[in-house]
matplotlib code that plots the C-alpha trace (Angstrom):
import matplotlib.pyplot as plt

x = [-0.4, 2.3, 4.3, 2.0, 1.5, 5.3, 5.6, 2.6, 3.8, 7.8, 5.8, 3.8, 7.1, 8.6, 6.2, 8.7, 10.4, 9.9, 11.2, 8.4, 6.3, 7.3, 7.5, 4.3, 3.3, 4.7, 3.5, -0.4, 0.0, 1.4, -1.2, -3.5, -3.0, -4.1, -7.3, -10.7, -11.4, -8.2, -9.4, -8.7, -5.5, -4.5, -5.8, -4.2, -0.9, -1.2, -1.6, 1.3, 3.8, 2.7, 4.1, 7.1, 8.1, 6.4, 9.5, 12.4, 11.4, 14.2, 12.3, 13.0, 10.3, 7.8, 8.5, 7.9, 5.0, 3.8, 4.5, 2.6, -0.7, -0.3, -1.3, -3.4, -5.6, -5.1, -4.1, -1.7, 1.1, 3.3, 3.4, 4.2, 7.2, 8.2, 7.7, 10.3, 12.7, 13.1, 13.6, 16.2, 17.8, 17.4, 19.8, 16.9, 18.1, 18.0, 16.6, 13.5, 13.1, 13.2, 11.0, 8.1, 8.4, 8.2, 5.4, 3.5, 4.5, 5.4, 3.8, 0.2, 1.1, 1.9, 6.0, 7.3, 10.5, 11.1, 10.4, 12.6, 15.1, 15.1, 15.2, 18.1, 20.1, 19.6, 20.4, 23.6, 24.3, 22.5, 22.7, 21.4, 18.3, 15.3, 12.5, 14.1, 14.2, 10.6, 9.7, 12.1, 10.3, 6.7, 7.8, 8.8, 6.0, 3.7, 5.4, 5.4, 8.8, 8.8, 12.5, 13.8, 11.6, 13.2, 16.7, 15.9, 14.6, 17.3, 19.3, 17.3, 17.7, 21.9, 20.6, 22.3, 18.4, 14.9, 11.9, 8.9, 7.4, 10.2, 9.9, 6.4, 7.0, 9.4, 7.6, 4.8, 7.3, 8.5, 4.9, 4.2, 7.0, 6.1, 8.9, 7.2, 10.3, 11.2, 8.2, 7.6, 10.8, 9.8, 6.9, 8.7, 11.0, 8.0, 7.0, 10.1, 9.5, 6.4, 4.6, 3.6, -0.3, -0.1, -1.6, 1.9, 2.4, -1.4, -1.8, 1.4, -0.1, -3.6, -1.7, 0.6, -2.4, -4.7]
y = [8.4, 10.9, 8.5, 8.1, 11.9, 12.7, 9.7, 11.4, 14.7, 13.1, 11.7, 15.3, 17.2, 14.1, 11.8, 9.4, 8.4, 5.0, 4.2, 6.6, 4.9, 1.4, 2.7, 4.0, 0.5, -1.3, 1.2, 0.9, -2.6, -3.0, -0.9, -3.3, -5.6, -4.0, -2.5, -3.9, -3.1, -3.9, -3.9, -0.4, -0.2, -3.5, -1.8, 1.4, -0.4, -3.1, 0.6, 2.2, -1.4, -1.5, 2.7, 1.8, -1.4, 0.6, 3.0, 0.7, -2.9, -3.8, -2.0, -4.0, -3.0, -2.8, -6.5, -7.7, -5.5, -7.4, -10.7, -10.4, -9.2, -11.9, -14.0, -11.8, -9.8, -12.8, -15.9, -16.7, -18.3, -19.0, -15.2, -14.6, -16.6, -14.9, -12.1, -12.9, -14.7, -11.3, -9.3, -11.4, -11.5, -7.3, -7.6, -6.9, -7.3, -10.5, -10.2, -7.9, -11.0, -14.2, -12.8, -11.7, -14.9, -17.1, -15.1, -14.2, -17.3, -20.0, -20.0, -19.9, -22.9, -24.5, -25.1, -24.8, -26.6, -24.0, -21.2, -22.3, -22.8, -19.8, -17.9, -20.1, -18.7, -15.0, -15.9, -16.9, -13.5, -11.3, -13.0, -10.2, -9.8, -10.4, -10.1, -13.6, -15.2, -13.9, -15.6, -18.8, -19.3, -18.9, -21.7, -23.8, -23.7, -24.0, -27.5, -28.6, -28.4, -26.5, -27.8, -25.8, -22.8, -23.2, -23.1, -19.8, -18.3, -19.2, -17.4, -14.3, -13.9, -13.2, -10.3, -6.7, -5.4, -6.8, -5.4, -6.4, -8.8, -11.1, -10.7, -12.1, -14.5, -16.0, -15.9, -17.8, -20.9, -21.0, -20.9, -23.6, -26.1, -25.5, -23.0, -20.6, -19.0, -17.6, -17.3, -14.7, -12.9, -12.4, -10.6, -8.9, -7.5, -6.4, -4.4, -2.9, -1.3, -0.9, -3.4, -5.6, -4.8, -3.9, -5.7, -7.4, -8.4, -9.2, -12.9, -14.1, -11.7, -13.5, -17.2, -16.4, -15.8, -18.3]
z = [0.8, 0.6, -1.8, -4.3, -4.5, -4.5, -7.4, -9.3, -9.0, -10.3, -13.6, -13.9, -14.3, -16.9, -18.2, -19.5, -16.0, -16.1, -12.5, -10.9, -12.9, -11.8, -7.8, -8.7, -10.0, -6.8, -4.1, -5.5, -5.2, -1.7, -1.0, -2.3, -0.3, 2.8, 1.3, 1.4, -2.3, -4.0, -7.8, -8.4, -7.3, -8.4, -12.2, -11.5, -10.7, -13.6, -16.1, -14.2, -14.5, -18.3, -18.9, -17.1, -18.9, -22.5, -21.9, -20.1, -20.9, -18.1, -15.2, -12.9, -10.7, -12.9, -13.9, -10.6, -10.5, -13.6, -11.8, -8.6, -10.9, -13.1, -10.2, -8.6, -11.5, -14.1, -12.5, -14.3, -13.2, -16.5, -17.1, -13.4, -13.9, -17.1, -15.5, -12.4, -15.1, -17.1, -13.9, -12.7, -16.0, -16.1, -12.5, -10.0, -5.9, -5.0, -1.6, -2.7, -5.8, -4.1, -0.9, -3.8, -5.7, -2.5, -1.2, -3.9, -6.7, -5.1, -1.8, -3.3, -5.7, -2.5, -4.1, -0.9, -1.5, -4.8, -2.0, 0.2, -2.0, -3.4, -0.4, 0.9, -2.1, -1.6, 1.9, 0.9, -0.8, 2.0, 5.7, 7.3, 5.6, 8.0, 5.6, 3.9, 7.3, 7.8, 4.8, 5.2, 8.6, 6.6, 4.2, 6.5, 8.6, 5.8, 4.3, 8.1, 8.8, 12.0, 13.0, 10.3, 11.3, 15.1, 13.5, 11.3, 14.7, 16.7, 13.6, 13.8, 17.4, 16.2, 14.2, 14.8, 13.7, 12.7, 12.6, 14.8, 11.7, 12.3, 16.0, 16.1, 13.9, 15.9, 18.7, 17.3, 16.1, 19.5, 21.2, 18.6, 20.0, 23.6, 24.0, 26.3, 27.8, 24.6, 23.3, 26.3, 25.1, 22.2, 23.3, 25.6, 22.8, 20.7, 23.9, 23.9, 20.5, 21.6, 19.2, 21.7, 21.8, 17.9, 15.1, 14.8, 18.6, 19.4, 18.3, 19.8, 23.0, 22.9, 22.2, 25.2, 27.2, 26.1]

ax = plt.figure().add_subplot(projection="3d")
ax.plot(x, y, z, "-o")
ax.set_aspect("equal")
plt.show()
């Protein structure tokens, strides 16, 4: 994608710019994730975290990048932690931290209370963030506490902006307690950003209409 080639052509022109080379590291492997073969990138990203942290051990991107394939290439989880622990320590955002470690750490270790708690303290510091209600409402849900999901929905709906993740996601915690009223708006807000018949809005779309 156009990122990765503007972040390739940065590190062309000065090799030794560690924080391309950690966005490099963390672009590859979001991009992983949505790939059918992610091995290469996950590799390519892995290589690019290592240059980054070989020239600014406190690249904080590149740490996290470090963390997430510790779990994912290596399965690792003690080294994922380090990994999280020295980016924390090295002053990386909050927000962007606990969100990773809760989806990517915790959540497959099935610590949901760590996640959640976690999460609950970035909140603290950053209210407004959606992406940590998005991923406070997946916690909850996962450790079967779907009255604390309603609560963060109801919380979301205050928002002054979210994006159509969070949307849907509500949605689908109010479909789940029989809510259909709301359930409906939140489709009907999707729509409005025209979302509603997207990957994002279609299972609340098909639940709706089941």
């Amino acid at each position: 994608g156009t990122a990765v080639e503007q972040l390739r052509q940065a590190i062309a022109l000065d090799p030794r710019y560690s924080d391309a080379w950690g966005d490099l590291a963390y672009v590859l492997g979001y991009m992983s994730t949505w790939t059918g073969e992610p091995v290469p990138l996950n590799l390519e990203s892995y290589a690019a975290a290592t240059v980054a942290l070989t020239q600014d051990p406190q690249n904080v991107i590149g740490l996290l990048c470090k963390a997430y394939l510790a779990i994912v290439v290596k399965h690792d989880a003690a080294s994922s932690a380090s990994y999280y622990e020295r980016a924390r320590a090295a002053g990386v955002d909050l927000s962007l931290w606990a969100f990773q470690k809760a989806y990517l750490h915790y959540g497959p270790l099935g610590q949901y209370d760590e996640a959640i708690s976690a999460l609950k303290e970035a909140e603290r510091m950053d209210p407004l963030a959606p992406n940590l209600k998005h991923a406070l409402i997946e916690m909850y849900l996962a450790s079967d506490r779907t009255a604390d999901a309603v609560s963060v929905a109801e919380e979301v709906e205050r928002l002054p902006a979210k994006g159509p993740e969070v949307i849907a996601i509500c949605g689908l915690v109010y479909l789940s307690t029989g809510d259909l009223r709301r359930a409906r708006e939140a489709l009907e807000e999707l729509g409005a950003l025209d979302r509603g018949d997207s990957a994002v809005g279609i299972p609340l779309r098909l639940a709706l209409d089941a």
